[in-house]
FIZA-230864 format. One record per residue: x, y negated, z of N, C-alpha, C in turn. Coordinates in pm, whole numbers, plus 50000, padded with zeros to 5 digits. Layout:
REM residues N
XYZXYZXYZ/...
This chain:
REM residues 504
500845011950000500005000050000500884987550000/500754977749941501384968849943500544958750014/501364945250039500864936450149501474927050137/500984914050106500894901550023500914889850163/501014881450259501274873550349501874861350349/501564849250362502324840550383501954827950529/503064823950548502504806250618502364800850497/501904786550575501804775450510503354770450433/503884762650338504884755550343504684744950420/506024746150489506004734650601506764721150559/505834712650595506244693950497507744687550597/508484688950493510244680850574509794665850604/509164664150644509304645950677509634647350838/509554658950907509974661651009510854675951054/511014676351198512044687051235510514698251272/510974713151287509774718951328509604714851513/508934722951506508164722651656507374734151645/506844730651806506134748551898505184752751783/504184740151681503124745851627503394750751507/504914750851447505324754651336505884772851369/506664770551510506794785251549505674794551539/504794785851609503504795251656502804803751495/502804797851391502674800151294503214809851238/504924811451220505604817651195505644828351251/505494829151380505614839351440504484847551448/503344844151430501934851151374502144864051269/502834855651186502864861151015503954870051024/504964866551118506134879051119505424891351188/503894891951324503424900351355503034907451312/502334903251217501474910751133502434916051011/503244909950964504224913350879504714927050911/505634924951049506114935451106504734952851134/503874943851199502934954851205502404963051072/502564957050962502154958650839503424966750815/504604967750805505494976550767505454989450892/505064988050994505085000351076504025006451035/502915000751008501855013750907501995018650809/503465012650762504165018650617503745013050457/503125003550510502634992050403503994982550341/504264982950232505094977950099505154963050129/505314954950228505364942050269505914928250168/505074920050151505874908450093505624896250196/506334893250251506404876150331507034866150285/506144856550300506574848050235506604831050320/507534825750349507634813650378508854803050281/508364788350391509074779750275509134764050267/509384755750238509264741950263508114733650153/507344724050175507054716350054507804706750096/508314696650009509294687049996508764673749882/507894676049837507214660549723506504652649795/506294640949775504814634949767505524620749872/504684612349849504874601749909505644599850020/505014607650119505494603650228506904605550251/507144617150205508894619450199509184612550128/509254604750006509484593249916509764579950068/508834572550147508764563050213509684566950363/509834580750414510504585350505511944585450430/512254587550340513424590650290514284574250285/513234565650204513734550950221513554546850299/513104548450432513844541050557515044546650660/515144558350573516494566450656517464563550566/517424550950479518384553750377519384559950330/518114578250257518384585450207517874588050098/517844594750003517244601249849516384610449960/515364609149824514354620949904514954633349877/515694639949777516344653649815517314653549906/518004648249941518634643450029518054646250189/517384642550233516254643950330515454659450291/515164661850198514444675450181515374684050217/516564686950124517804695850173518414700550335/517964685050376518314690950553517274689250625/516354690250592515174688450708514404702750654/514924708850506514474720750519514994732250595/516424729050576517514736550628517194738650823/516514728250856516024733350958515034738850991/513784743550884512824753250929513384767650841/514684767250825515614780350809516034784650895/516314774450942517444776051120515894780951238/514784776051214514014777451263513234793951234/513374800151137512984812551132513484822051168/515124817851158516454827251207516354829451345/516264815651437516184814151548514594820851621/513444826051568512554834151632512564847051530/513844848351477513734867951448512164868051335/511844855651230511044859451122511934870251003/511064879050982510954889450890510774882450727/510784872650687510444869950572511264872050468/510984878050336511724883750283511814874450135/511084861750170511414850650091511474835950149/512194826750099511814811450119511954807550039/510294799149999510354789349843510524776249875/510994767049805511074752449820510544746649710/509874739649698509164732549605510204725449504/511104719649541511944715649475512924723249378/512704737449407513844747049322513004749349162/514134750549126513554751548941512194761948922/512614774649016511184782648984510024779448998/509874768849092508884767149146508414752549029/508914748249022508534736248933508004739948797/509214748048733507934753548610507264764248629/506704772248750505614772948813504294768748799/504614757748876503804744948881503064741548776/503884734348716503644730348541503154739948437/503554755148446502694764048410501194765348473/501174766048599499524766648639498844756748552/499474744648601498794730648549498604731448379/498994740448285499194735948151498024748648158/497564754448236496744771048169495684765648277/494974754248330493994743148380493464737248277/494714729648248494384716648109493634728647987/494714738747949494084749847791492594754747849/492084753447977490504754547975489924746947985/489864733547971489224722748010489084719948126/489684724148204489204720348337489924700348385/490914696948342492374687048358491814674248268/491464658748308491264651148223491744639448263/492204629148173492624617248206491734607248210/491874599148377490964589048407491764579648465/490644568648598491644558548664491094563448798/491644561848931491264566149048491004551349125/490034552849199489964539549265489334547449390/489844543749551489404552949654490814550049734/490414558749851490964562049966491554569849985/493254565750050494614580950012495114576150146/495184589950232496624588050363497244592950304/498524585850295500094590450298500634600050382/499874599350518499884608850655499914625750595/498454622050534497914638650496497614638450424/498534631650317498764632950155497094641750101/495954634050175494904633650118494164621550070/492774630650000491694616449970490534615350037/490334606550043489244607850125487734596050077/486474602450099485594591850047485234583750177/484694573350114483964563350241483254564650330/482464575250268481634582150427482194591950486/483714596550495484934602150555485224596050687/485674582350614485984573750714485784576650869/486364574850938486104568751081486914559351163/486384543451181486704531651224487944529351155/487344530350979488254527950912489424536750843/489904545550951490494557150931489764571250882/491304580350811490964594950810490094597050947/489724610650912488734619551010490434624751097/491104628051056492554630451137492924618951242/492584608551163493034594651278494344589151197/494584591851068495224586750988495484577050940/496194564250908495904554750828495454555350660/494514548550626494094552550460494504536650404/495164538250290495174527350192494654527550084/493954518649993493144521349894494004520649773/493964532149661494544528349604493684529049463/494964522949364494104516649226495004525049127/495134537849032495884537848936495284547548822/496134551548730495644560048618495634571448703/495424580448644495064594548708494644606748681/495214614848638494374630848605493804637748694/492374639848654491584648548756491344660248699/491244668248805490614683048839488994680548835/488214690648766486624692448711486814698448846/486354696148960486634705549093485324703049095/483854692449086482664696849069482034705649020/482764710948852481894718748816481754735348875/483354733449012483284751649100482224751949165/481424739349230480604741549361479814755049338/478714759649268478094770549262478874782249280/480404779149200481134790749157481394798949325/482264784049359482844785649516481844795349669/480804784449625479334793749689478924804149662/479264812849558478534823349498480244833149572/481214828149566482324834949601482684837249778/482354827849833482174825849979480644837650003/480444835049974478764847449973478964860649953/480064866249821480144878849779481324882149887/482354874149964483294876050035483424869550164/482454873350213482014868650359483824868650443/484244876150423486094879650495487034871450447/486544863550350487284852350269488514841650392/487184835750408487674828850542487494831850669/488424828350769488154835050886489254821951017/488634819951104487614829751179486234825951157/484794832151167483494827251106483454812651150/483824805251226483554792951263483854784451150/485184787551070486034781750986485104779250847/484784794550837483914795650709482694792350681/481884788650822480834778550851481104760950803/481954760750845482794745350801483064742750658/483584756550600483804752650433482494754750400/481844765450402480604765350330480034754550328/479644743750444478844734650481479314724050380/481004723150412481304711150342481204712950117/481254720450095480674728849965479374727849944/478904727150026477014729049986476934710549974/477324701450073477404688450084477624680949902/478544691849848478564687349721480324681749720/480494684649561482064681549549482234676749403/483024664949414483674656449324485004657449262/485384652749171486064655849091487444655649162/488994660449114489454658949199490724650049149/491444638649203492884631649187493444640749153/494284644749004495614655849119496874650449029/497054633349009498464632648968498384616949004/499524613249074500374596849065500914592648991/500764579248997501774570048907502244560048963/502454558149109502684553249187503824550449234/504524563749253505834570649318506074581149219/507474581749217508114592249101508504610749202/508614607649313509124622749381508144632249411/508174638749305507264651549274507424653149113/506854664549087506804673948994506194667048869/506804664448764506594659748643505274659848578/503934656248522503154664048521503614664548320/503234677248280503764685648156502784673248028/503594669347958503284661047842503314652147884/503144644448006503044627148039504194625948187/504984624448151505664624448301505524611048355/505224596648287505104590348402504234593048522/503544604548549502584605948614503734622448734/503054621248838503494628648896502314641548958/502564651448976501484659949045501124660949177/499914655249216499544657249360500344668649414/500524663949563501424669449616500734684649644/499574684849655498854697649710498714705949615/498644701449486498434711549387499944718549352/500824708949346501904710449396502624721149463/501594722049607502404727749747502004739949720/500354743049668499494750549688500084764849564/500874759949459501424766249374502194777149427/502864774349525504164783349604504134796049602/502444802349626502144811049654502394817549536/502304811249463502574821249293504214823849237/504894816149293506084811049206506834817749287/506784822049406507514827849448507344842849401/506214848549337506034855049284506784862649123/507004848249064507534847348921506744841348850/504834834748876504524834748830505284821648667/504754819848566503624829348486504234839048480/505404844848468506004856248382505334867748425/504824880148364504504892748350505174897848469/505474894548632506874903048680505904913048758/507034923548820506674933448872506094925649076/506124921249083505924907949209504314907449195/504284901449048503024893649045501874906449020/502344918148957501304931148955501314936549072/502074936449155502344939849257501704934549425/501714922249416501354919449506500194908749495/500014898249410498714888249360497424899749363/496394892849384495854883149469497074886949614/496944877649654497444874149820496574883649911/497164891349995496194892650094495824884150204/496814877850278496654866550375497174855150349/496704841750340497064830250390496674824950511/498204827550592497634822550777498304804550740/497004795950794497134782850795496584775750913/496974764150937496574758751042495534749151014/494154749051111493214744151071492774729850955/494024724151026493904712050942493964710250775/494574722450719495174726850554494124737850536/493144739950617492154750150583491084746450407/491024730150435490254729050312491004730650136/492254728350212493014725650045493004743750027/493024749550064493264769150065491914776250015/490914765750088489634771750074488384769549983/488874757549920488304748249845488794747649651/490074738049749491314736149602491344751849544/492114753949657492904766649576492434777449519/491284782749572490714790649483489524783149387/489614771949358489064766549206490004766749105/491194757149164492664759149082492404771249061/492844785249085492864797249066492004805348977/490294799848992489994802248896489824797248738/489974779948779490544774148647491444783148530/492634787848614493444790148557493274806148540/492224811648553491474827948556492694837048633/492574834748715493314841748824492804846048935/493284857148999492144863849115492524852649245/491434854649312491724849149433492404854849553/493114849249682493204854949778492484860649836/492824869149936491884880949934491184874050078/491884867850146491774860150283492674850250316/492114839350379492464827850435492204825250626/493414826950665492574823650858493534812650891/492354806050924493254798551038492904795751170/494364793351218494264791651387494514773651410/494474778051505494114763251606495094757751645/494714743551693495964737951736496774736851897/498334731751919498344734552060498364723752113/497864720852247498554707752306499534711952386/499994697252460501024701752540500264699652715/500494709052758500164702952948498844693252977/498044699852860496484695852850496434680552720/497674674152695497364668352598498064673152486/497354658652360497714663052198498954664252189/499584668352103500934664852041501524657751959/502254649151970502144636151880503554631151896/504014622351777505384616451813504924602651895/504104599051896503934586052055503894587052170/503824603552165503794605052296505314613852350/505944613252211506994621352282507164635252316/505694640852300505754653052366505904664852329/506544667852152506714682252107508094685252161/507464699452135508084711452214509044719752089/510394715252074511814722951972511644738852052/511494747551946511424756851971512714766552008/513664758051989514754763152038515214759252192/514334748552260514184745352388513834762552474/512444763452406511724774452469512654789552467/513194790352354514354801252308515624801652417/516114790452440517154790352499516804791152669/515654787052713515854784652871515214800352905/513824804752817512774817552824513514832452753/513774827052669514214837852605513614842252469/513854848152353513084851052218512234853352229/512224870152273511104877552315510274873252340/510204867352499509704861152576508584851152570/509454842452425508604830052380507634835452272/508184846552192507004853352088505664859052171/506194867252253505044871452345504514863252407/504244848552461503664838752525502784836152391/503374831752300502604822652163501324833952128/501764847152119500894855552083499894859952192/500334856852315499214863452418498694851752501/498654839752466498534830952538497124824052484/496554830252330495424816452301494794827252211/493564831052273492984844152155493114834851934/493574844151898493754838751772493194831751697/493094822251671492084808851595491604795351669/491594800751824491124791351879492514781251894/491794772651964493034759951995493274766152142/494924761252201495854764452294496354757652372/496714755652482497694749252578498764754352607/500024745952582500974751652608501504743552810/501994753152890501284751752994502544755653061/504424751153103505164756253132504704767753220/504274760053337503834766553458503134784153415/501914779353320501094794853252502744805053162/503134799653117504174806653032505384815853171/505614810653246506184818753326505754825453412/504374822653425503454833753484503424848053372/503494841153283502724856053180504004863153183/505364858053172506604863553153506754871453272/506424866953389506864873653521505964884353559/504504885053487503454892453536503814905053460/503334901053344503304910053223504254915953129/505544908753166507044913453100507464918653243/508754906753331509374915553419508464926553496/507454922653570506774930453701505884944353612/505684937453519504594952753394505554961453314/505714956353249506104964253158507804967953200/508774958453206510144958253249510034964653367/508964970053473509594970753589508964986853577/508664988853457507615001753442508975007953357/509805000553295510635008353222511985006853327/511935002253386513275002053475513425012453633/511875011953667511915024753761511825040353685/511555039453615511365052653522512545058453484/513285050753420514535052653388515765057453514/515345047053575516195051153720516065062053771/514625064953785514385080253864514945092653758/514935088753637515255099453591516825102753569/517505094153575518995090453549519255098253693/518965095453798518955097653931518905113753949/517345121953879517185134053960516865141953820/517385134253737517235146353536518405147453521/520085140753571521435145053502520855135953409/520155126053397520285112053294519895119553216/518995126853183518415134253049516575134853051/516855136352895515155133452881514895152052985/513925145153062513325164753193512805169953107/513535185153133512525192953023511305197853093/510205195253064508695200653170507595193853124/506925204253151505355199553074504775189253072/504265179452991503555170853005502365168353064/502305159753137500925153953222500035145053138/499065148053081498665137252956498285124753072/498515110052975498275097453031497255091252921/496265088652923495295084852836495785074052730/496185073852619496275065452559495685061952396/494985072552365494515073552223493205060552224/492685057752292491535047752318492355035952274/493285033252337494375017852332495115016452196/495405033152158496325028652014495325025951889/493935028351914492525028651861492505012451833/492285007851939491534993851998493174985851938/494174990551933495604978851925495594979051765/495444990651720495644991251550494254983351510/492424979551554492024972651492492134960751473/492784955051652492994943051678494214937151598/495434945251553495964941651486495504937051338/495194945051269494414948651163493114930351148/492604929251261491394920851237492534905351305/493584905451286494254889751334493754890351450/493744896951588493254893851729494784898551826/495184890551791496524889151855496684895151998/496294883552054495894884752218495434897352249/494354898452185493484912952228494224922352223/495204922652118495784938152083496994937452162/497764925552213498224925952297498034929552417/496774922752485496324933452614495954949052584/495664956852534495774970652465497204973552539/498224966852508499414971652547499974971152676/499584958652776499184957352880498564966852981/497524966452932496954976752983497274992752982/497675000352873498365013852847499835011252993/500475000953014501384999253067500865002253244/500124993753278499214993053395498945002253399/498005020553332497665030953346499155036853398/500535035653313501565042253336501985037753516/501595026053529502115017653647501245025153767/499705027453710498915034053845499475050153854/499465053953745500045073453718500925070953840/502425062353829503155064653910503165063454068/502375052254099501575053154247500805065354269/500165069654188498995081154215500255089754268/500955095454147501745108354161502705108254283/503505097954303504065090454390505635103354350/506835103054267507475114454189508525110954290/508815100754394509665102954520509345109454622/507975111354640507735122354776507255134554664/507255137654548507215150654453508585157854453/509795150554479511195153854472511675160554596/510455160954694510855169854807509945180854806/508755174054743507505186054772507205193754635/507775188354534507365194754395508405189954274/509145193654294510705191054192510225194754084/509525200354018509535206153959508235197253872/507255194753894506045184253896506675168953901/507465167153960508595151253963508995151953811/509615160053771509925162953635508935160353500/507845165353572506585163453463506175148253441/505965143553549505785131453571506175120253499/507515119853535508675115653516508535115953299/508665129853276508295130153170507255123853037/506185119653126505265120553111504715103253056/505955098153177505695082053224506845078653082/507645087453012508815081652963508525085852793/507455093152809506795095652673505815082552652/505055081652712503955071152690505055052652668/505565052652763506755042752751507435040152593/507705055152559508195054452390506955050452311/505465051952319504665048452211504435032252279/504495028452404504305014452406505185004052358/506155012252333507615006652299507315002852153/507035012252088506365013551943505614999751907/504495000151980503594993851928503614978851985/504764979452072505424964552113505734961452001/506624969351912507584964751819507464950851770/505964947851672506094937551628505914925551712/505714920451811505984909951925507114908151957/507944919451998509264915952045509494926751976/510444928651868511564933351817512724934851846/513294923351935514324931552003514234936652131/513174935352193512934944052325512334956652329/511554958252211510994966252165512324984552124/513014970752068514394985152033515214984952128/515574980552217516524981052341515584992752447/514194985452416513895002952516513865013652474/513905016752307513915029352256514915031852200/515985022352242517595030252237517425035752372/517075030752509517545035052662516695046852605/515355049152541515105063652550515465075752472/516635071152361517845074652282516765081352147/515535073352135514835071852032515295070451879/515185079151780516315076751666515455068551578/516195057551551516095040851445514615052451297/515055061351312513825066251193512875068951246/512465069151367511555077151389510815063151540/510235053851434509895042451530508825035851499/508335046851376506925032951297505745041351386/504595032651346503095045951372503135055351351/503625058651263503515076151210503975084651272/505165077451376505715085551510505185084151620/504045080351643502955076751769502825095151835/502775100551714501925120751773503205122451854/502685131851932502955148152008504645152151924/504115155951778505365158851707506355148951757/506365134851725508215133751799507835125951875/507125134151997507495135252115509185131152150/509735126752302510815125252339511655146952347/512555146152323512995154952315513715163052463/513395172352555514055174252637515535179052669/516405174352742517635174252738518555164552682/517725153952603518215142552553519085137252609/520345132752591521195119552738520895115052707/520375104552840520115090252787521305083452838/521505071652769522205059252865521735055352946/522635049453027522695039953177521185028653179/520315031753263519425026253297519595007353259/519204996653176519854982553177518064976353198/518384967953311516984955853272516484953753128/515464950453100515074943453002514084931552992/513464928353088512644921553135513274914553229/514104906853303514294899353422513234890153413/512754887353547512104877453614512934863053583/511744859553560512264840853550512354836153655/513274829753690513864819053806514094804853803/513304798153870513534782053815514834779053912/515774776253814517124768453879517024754753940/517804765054094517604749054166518024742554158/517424730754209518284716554188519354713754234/520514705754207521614705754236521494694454386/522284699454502522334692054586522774674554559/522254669054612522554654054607524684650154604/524454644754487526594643654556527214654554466/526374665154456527504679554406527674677454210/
């Protein structure tokens, strides 16, 4: 099966932040989870880099806008490296493929009639390189809280009126289109409201994409951005990419880019008789410590802050278990080291660190050879594979939680330190028992934490092939007589460092 995924391209007029991680790190979940069911994976992330605003950011840093694109992309590279993303591409809008890309979609638009030359007169943020009509407005501004300037120029539009029926009749046959239902309540509504033609080139500003036969004109940045998804593909060319993986199966976006995905893009798409994505979700936004996030206030969160003081792991598993998927989030220091200390060191880390010990202790450090005690877990790997499967992050995360907590009560019940006087032999089983179930939680950790995930199924001398779902059964089971290595933490408890005495 193959499996089609991307983020959003993320706009360089800035450095990333927590809500760019949070994103990323979604799509590497599911990414990752998608190759442990043995699914043919394509991921895809990447920068957009055109359009005004980087044009006006660039001239007051007096820089060229590639100039500014080149290193402000280079840091949502540094930014994927730095949370362990799986992506097995990054497009930039600015690279040659992508441009005659672009200009290919746009020229197989125009050969159907859809592409015509007019003058635009209306309402554009530079902010969110959108348009907006007058009854948009609010106190003057975008519905974002944007500044809008009116502008006056020539202009090629998109027939984006004549999709409305199309769009409606497609939202109807593909109820799973958009997600989560709240989302797809919102597009439908705004679709039925009725839709107008659409801007999709400047003549304003030169930084962006040529448009094909008239270059004084440039291509909206969205039609633009929205291209990526193809070009990273090969599109137009015939490639083995584009049979392969087009339509898209997921575009994970953040609420605010929900309309250009859900609207634009599959009209563009069918303009140009091309299938659609198969799904679009988006999630919500975070604040910080109960408020927005904003550069006035100072208050985003470098995700390499959270990396360096919490830990990788640590910070993937907070983002993912902290805000059921779609909804909006708080990021909450105080909540984040609760979840780390509850549910990493004291759950799960302290479930793999006494286990290990006892057995290192009274097995000769070897997997015990002795019968298994079944520990209920087929209900959880049930409930974790749909939750994965349906984008419910959180949920399928507690699944794992919980399987951990059953292992955590087994070992109180059995109690395998007063079994070592009264039943050596039953200590063994136990023991066994707690260190099998440990290997499938380990498993199905994988895609959250990847590297904690394999550090406990090296301690259970688990072999690198034998780590996807398909190794969940009975069959590879832990093997008895196994050595293991030396028992190592993997979870430590967070400690807030004290303050330094006055003077020192």
């Amino acid at each position: 099966m193959n499996f089609y995924l991307t983020t959003p391209i993320y706009y360089v007029n800035d450095r990333p932040h927590i809500g760019h991680a949070y994103t990323s790190v979604a799509c590497d979940v599911l990414a990752r989870y998608k190759r442990l069911s043995g699914a043919n994976v394509k991921f895809l992330t990447g920068t957009d880099e055109h359009g005004q605003k980087i044009e006006k950011a660039a001239t007051a840093a007096g820089l060229t806008p590639q100039a500014m694109a080149d290193a402000n992309s280079q840091h949502f590279r540094d930014m994927a490296r730095l949370m362990n993303i799986s992506n097995d591409d990054f497009i930039r809008t600015t690279e040659p493929r992508h441009i005659a890309s672009a200009q290919a979609l746009w020229k197989k638009m125009e050969a159907g009639g859809h592409i015509y030359l007019d003058s635009y007169k209306g309402w554009y943020s530079v902010r969110d390189e959108a348009y907006y009509q007058e009854s948009e407005l609010v106190d003057g501004k975008a519905p974002t809280g944007a500044d809008v300037e009116w502008v006056e120029e020539p202009s090629y539009f998109f027939r984006l009126s004549s999709f409305h029926e199309k769009l409606l009749e497609y939202y109807a046959a593909h109820p799973g289109f958009i997600g989560p239902e709240s989302r797809r309540n919102e597009v439908t509504s705004f679709v039925k409201g009725g839709l107008k033609d659409l801007s999709i080139s400047r003549t304003t500003f030169s930084w962006g994409i040529k448009v094909p036969g008239n270059e004084k004109h440039v291509m909206y940045v969205w039609l633009d951005a929205l291209a990526n998804y193809l070009s990273a593909l090969g599109y137009p060319d015939n490639t083995p990419d584009i049979n392969d993986f087009w339509p898209a199966d997921l575009h994970l976006v953040g609420k605010d880019i929900l309309r250009f995905h859900t609207v634009y893009w599959p009209a563009f798409l069918m303009a140009a008789q091309l299938p659609v994505p198969k799904r679009v979700f988006a999630h919500g936004w975070w604040t910080i410590e109960g408020e927005k996030m904003s550069k006035s206030l100072g208050n985003a969160i470098a995700p390499q802050n959270l990396v360096s003081e919490f830990g990788l792991d640590q910070t993937r598993w907070f983002l993912m278990r902290e805000v059921p998927f779609g909804n909006d989030g708080n990021f909450s220091r105080e909540r984040m080291i609760q979840v780390i200390n509850s549910e990493l060191a004291n759950n799960i880390g302290n479930l793999v660190q006494r286990t290990l010990t006892m057995i290192h202790k009274n097995a000769e450090g070897k997997v015990p050879a002795a019968a298994i005690i079944s520990i209920p877990c087929q209900d959880i790997l049930e409930y974790y594979n749909n939750n994965m499967n349906n984008i419910n992050f959180t949920i399928a995360g507690e699944g794992i939680i919980t399987l951990a907590n059953r292992c955590n009560a087994f070992i109180d019940v059995q109690a395998p330190w007063k079994l070592k006087k009264e039943d050596p032999e039953k200590m063994l089983s136990v023991l066994y028992s707690i260190a099998e179930t440990i290997r499938k939680i380990s498993i199905i950790l994988y895609p959250f934490m990847p590297e904690s995930s394999s550090k406990i199924l090296a301690l259970l001398a688990v072999p690198e092939d034998q780590r996807t779902l398909d190794h969940l059964s009975g069959s590879y089971a832990l093997k008895p007589g196994t050595p293991l290595p030396p028992p190592e933490p993997v979870f430590p408890r967070f400690m807030e460092k004290a303050a330094s005495p006055s003077g020192a």
